[in-house]
C-alpha positions as CSV (number, residue, x, y, z in Angstrom):
1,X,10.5,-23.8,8.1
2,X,9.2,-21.1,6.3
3,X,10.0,-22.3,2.6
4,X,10.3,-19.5,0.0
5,X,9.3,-20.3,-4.2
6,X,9.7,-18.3,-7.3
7,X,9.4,-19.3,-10.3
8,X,7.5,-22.8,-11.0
9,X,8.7,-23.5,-14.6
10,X,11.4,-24.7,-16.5
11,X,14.5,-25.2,-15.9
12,X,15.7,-25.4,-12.5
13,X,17.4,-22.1,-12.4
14,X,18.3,-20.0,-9.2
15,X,15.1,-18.7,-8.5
16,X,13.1,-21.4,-10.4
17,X,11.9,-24.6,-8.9
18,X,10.7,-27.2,-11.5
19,X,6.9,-29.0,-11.4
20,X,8.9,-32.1,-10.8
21,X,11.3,-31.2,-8.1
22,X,8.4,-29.1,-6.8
23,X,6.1,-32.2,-6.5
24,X,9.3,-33.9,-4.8
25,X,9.8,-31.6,-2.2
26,X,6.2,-31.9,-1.0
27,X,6.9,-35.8,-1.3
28,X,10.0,-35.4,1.0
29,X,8.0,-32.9,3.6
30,X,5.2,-35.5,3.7
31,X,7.7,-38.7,4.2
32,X,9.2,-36.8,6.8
33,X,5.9,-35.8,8.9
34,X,5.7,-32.3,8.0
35,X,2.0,-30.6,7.8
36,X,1.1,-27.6,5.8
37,X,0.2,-24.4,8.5
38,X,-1.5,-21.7,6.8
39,X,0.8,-18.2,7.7
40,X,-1.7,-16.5,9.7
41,X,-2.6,-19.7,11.7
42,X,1.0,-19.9,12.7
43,X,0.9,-16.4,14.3
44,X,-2.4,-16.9,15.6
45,X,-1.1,-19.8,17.7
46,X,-3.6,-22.1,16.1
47,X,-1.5,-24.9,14.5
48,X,-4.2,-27.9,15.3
49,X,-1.5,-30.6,13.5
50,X,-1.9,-34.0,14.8
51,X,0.3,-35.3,17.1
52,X,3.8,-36.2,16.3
53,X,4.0,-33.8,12.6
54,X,6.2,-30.8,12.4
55,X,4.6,-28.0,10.8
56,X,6.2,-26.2,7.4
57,X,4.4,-22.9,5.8
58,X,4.8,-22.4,2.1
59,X,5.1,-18.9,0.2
60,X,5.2,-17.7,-3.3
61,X,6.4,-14.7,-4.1
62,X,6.1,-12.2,-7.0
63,X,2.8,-13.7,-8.7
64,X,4.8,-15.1,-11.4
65,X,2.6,-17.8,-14.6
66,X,3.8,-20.9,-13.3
67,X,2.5,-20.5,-9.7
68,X,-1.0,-20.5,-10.8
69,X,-2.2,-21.0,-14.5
70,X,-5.1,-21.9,-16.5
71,X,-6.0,-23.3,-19.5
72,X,-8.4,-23.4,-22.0
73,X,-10.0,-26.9,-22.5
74,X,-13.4,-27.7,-23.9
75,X,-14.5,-24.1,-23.8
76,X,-14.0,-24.1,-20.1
77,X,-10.8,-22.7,-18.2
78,X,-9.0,-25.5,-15.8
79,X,-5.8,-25.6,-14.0
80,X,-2.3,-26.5,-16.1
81,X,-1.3,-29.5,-13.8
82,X,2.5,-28.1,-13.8
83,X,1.2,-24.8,-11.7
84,X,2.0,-24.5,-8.3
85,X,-1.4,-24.0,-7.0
86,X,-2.4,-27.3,-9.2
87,X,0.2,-29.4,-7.8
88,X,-0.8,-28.4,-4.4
89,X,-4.6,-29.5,-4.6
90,X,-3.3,-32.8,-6.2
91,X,-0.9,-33.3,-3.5
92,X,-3.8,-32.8,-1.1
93,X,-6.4,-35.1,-2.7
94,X,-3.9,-38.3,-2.6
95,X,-2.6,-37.0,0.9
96,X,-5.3,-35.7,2.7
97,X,-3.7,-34.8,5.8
98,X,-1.2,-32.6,4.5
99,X,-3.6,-30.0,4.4
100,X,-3.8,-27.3,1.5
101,X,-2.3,-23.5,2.5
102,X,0.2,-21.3,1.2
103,X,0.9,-17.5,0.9
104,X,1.0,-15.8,-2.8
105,X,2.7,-12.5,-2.7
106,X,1.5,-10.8,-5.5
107,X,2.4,-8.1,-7.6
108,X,-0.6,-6.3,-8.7
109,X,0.9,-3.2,-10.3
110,X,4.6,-4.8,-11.7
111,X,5.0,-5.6,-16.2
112,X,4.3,-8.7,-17.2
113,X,4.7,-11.3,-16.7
114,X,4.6,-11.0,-13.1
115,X,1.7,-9.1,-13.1
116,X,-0.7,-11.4,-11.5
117,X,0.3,-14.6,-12.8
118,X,0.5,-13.2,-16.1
119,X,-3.1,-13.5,-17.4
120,X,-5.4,-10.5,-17.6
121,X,-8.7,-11.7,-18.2
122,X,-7.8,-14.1,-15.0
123,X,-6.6,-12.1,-12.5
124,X,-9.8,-11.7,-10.4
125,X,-10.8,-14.9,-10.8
126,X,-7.4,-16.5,-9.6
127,X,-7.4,-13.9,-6.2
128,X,-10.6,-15.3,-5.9
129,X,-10.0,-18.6,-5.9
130,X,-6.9,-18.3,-3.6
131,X,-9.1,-16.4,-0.9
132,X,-11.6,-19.0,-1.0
133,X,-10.1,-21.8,-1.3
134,X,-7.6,-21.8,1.8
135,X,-4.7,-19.7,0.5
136,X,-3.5,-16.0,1.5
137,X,-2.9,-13.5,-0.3
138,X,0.4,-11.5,0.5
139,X,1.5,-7.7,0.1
140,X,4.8,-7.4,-1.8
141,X,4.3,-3.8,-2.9
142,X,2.9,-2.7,-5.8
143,X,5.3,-3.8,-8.4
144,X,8.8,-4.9,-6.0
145,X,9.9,-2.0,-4.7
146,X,13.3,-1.8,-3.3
147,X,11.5,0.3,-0.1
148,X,15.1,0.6,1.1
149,X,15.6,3.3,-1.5
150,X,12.4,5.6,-1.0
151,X,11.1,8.4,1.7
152,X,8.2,7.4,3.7
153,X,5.3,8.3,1.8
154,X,6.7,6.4,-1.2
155,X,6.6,3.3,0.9
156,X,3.5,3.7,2.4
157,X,2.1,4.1,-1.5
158,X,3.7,1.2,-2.6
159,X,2.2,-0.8,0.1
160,X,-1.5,0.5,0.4
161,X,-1.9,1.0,-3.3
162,X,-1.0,-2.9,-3.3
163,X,-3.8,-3.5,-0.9
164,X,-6.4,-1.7,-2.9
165,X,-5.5,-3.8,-6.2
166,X,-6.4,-6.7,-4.5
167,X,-9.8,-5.6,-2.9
168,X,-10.6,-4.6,-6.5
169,X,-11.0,-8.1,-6.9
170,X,-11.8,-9.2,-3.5
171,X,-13.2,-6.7,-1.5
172,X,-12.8,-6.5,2.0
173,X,-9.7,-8.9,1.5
174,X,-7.1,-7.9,4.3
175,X,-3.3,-9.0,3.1
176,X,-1.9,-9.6,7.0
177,X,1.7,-10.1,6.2
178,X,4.0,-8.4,3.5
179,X,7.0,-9.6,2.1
180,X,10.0,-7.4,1.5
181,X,11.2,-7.2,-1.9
182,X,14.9,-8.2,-2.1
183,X,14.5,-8.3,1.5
184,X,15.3,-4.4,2.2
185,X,13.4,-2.6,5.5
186,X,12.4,0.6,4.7
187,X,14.5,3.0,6.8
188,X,11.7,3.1,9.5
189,X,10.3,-0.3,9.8
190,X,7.0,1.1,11.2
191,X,6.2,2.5,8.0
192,X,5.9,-1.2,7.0
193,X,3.4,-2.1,9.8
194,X,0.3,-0.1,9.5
195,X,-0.4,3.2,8.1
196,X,-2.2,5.2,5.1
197,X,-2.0,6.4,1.6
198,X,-4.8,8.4,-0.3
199,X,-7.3,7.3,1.8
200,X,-6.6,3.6,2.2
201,X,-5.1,2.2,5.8
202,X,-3.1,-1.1,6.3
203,X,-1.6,-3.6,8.8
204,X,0.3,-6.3,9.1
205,X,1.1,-8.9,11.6
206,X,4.4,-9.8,9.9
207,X,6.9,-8.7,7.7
208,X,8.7,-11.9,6.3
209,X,12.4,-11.3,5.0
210,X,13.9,-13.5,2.3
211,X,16.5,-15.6,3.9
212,X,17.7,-16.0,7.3
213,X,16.7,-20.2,7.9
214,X,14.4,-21.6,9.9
215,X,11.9,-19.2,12.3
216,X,11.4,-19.6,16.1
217,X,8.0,-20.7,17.1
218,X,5.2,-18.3,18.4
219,X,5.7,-17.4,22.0
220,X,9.7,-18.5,22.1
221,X,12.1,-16.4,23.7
222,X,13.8,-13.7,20.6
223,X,10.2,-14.4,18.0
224,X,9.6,-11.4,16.4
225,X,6.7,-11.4,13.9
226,X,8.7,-8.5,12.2
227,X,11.3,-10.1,11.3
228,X,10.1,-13.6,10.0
229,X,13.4,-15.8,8.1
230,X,12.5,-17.4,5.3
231,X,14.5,-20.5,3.1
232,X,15.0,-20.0,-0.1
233,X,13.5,-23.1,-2.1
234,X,16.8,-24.4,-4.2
235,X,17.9,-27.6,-3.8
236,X,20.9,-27.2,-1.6
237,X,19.2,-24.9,1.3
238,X,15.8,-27.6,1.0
239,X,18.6,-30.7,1.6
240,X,20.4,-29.0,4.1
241,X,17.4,-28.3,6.2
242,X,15.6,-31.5,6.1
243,X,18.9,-33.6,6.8
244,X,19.4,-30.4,9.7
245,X,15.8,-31.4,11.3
246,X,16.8,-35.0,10.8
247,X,19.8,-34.8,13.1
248,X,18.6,-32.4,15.7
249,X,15.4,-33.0,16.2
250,X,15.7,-31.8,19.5
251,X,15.2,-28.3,17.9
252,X,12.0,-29.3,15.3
253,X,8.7,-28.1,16.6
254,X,6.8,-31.4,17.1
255,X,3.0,-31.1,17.7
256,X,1.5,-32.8,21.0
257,X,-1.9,-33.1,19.3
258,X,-4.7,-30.8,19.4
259,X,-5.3,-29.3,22.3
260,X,-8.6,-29.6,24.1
């Protein structure tokens, strides 16, 4: 399962998942042997899980405040417990084994207040900490481009221009996988894989769509990197796929240990 957030904030809304049902679904994935895979491990093949967990990959998408927030205490900035990226490093400290990763797709170029999380003054220091601190960092164009709509060399702008806003702030930084705002190809899907703008180059290893369930392992018959299905993080997709797994789980990726 490759699980799909928005908003993290209140209330639960259509595209918003709440810090408490957002700390219960990691509760559930966790009760149910499921292991955090980091995206680019997953299509590197290198999912060391230990042996009998099932592993589930976490994305945010469209850099929105209540994914990662800080605030001011003491004269010193700290994480608002309510913010996704919070919630995930307290998850990880009670459950160690559950391991820390997710993808942020960020909007470097969109208004507020999805620019970036939404705080200015933060921005570098937030990409920062995601690309230290076991996250990625995603390409979801500049500011969510509907790259349906657009001739090539808008695309490839929206995309490498996204690129270079990041490695303003983390240079060198190479997003490997863009999500597709509103889930819409461009009309030549190689124009979403690698290329150029002004100067700057890009590639990914997967372009992740916004819906479609649960994605076929790496190496099974039919995977296509380029066409990665997502589930959308509300209540009734999250229930029906956990109780899916927990009927057939003839067809949930089970790890044999780590290979040696």
């Amino acid at each position: 399962m490759i699980l799909e957030y928005h908003k993290i904030d209140r209330p639960e809304a259509r595209w918003t998942r709440t810090p408490e049902n957002f700390r219960r679904d990691l509760e559930r994935l966790w009760e149910r042997g499921y292991r955090l895979v980091a995206l680019g491990d997953f299509l590197d093949r290198k999912m060391a899980l230990p042996r009998g967990t099932s592993p589930v990959i976490l994305t945010f998408d469209d850099s929105s405040p209540g994914q990662f927030r800080y605030l001011e205490r003491g004269g010193d900035r700290v994480l608002d417990h309510d913010c996704a990226v919070a919630i995930l490093e307290a998850f990880e400290r009670v459950h160690p084994g559950f391991g820390r990763a997710a993808t942020f797709y960020v909007l470097p170029g969109a208004d507020r207040p999805n620019r970036l999380f939404d705080q200015p003054a933060l921005a570098a220091r937030k990409l920062q900490h995601l690309a230290t601190e076991g996250y990625e960092i995603g390409n979801h164009t500049l500011w969510h481009a509907n790259l349906a709509k657009y001739p090539e060399a808008v695309v490839r702008k929206q995309i490498a221009s996204a690129q270079e806003w990041i490695q303003r702030d983390v240079p060198g930084y190479r997003p490997r996988t863009l999500a597709l705002p509103m889930g819409s190809y461009p009309r030549d899907t190689a124009w979403a894989i690698s290329g150029s703008a002004d100067g700057s180059s890009y590639r990914h290893d997967a372009i992740l769509m916004v819906s479609g369930g649960p994605a076929l392992a790496p190496g099974a018959k039919g995977f296509d990197p380029y066409r990665l299905p997502r589930i959308q993080a509300v209540q009734s997709d999250i229930d029906y796929w956990l109780t899916y797994f927990d009927r057939h789980p003839e067809e949930r990726y089970v790890s044999a240990g780590p290979q040696k």
